[in-house]
N, C-alpha and C positions, 0 to 999 in steps of 0.2 A: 639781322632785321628785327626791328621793334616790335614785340607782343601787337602794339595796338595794329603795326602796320600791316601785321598777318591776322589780324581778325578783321581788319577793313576789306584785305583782300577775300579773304571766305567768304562774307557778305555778301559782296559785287557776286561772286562765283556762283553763288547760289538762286542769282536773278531774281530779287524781291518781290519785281512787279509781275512775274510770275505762281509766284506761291498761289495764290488764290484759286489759282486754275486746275492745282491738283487736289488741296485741302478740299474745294466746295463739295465737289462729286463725288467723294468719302462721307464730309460731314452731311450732306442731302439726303442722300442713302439712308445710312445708317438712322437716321432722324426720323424720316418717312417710316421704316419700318418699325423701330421699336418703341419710337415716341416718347424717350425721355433721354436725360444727357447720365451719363453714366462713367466710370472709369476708362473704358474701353474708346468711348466717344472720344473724351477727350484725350487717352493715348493717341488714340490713329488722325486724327485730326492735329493735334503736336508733330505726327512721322511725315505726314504728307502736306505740313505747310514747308517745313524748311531742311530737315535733314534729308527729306525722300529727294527735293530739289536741288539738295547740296552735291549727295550722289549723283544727280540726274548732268547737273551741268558741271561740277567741280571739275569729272573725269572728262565731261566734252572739252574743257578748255584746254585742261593738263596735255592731252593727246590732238588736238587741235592747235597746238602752239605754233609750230610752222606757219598753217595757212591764217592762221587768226592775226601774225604780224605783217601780212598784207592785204588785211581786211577792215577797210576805215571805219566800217560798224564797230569793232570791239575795241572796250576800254568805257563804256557804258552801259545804260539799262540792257542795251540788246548785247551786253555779252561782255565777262572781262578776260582782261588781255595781263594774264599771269606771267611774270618773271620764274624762269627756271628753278630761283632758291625756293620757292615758294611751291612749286610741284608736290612736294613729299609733302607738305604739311598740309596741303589740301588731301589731300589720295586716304593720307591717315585722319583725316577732321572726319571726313566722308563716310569712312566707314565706322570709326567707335562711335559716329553722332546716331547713326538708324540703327546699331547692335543692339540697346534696350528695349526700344520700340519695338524692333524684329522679336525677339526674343520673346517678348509681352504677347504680342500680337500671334506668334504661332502658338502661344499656349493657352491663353482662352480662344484659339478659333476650333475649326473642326477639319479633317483631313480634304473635304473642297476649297476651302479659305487658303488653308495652308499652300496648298495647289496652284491659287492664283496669284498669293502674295509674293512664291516664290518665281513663278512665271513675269510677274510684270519686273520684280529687282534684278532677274536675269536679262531681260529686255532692255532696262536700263543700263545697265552695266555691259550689254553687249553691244549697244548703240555707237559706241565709244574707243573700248578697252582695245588694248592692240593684241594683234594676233585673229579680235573677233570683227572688230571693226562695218557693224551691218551699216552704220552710215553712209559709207561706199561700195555698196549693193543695191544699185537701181532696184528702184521699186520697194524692197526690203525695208529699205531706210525711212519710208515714208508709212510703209506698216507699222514698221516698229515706232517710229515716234508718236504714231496714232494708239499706241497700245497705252506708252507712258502716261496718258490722259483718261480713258476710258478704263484703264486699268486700277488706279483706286476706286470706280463706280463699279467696278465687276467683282473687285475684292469686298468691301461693303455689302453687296448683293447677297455673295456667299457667306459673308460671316453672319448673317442673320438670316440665313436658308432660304431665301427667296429661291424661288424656283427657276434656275437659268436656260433651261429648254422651253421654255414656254413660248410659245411661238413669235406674240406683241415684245417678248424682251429681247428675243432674239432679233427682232426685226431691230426694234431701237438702238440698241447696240451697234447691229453691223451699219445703220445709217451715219451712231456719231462716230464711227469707227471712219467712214466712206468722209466726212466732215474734217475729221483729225489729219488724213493723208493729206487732202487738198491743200488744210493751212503748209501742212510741210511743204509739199510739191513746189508751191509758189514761195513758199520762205526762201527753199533752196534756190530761187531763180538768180537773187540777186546776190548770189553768192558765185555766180559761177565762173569769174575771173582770177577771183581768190583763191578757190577751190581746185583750177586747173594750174594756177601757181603755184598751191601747196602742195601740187600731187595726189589730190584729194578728187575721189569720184563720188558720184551724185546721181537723183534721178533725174535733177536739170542738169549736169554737164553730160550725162548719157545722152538724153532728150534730146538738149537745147533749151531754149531758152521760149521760145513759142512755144511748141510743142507741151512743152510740160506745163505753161500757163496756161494753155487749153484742155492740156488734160485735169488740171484743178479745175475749172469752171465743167467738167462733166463730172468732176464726183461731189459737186456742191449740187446741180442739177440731179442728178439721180438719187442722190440723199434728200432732195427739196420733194423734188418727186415721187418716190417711191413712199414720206413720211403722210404726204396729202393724200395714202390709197387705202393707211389705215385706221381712218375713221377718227372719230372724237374722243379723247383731247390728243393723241397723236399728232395730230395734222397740224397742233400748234407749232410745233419744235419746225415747220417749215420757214415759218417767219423768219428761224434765224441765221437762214441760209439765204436770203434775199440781198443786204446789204455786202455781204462775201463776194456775191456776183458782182452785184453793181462797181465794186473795187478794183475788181477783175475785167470788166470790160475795157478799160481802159488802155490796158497790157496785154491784148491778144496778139498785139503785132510786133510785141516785141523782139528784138532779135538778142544775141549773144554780145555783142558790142556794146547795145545798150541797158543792159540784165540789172546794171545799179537802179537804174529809176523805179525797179521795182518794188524798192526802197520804201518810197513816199504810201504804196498800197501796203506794205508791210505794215509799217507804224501805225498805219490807223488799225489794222486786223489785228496788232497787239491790245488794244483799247476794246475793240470790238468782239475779245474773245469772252470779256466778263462777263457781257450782255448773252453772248451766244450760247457758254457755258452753261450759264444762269438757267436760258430756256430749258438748254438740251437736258441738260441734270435734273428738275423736274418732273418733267412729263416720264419721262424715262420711270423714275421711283415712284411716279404717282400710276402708270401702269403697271409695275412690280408688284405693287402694294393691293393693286385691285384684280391682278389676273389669278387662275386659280391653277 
């Protein structure tokens, strides 16, 4: 295979239109607290636009390969669809692309940094990897995938000692933590044809296919809700749990036969996470920064 044609494939692997979603809540962070741009800024913000994502989905594909060639979503933005020869040289892209960053990054942080950095690259990598495979751990799968998001904004937090027991960070946290699951939950819905053909379990094919889109419209309400009890400017990050629902109402009744239509609410929650990210990552470090 041609160089360019394995570097086109890494790319796709990597989900572009992604990147943003984990670089921001790093870059926001870290910005908010220390208020200027620095070496370190723009390390972690280089780790977490494209290599943190290359790990993050390179190894979902590689190891999703079965169910991914009966899944008419991949082979675009939402996901590519890797030839076997091409396995190994994503598996090795993935990890000498994050070893410098890694490396940088445990050595100017401090032993809580280090702590989370190394929790959330385990998170990722166990999302996936075989033998560990938490994707097919109802419930788990939708924790962990909510980690991979919130967990550059928790690593950030610590590299710059913010204080992470404090009770408003804790609270904001566990909401975009309760925010992160729901997009999974209902991601995984319209996966759940492909996923019982791949031999692949989930918390929608545990569920079903209602069930688990009603259990996402209650951790988008209890996140909406619970963010409206703690006062000003908290109560803004609820706004952006509003339109999530509205997407979701649509899909309460759906069943397992029909789990693809859940599709059309998918794609627009891809578009609608910049927005949501944007708030949540905000208010989040703008309480970090003021709580004591």
């Amino acid at each position: 295979m041609k160089l360019s044609a394995k570097l086109n494939y890494i790319f796709w692997s990597s989900r572009p239109i992604s990147w943003v979603n984990t670089a921001f809540p790093f870059t926001a962070a870290y910005l908010f607290v220390e208020r200027r741009i620095d070496l370190t800024f723009i390390i972690g913000t280089l780790f977490f636009l494209i290599p943190y994502n290359l790990l993050m989905y390179g190894i979902n594909d590689v190891f999703d390969y079965e169910s991914d060639l009966r899944n008419p979503r991949k082979g675009g933005i939402e996901g590519a669809l890797l030839p076997k020869a091409i396995h190994r040289t994503v598996i090795w892209a993935s990890i000498f692309s994050c070893l410098p960053f890694v490396v940088y990054l445990l050595f100017v942080g401090n032993l809580q940094s280090g702590f989370w950095l190394g929790l959330v690259l385990f998170t990722v990598v166990a999302y996936s990897a075989k033998h560990l495979r938490f994707k097919e751990k109802p419930l788990l799968d939708s924790v962990t995938s909510a980690c991979h998001f919130a967990g550059p904004l928790v690593f950030a937090l610590a590299l710059t000692d913010v204080n992470l027991a404090d009770d408003k960070v804790v609270a904001m946290l566990a909401a975009f933590m309760l925010w992160g699951m729901g997009s999974h939950a209902f991601g995984a819905v319209q996966d759940i044809k492909a996923d019982r053909d791949g031999g692949i379990a989930s918390i929608a094919t545990y569920f079903g296919a209602r069930n688990t889109t009603r259990s996402a419209l209650v951790m988008y309400l209890s996140a909406g809700f619970y963010l409206l009890t703690l006062g000003w400017p908290a109560n803004l990050v609820a706004i952006a749990a509003v339109p999530y629902i509205a997407i979701l109402m649509p899909h309460l009744n759906i069943t397992d036969e029909t789990c693809e239509t859940a599709n059309r609410g998918w794609k627009r929650f891809i578009y609608l996470n910049f927005f949501a990210g944007m708030v949540v990552t905000l208010v989040v470090n703008y309480i970090a920064t003021t709580s004591g």
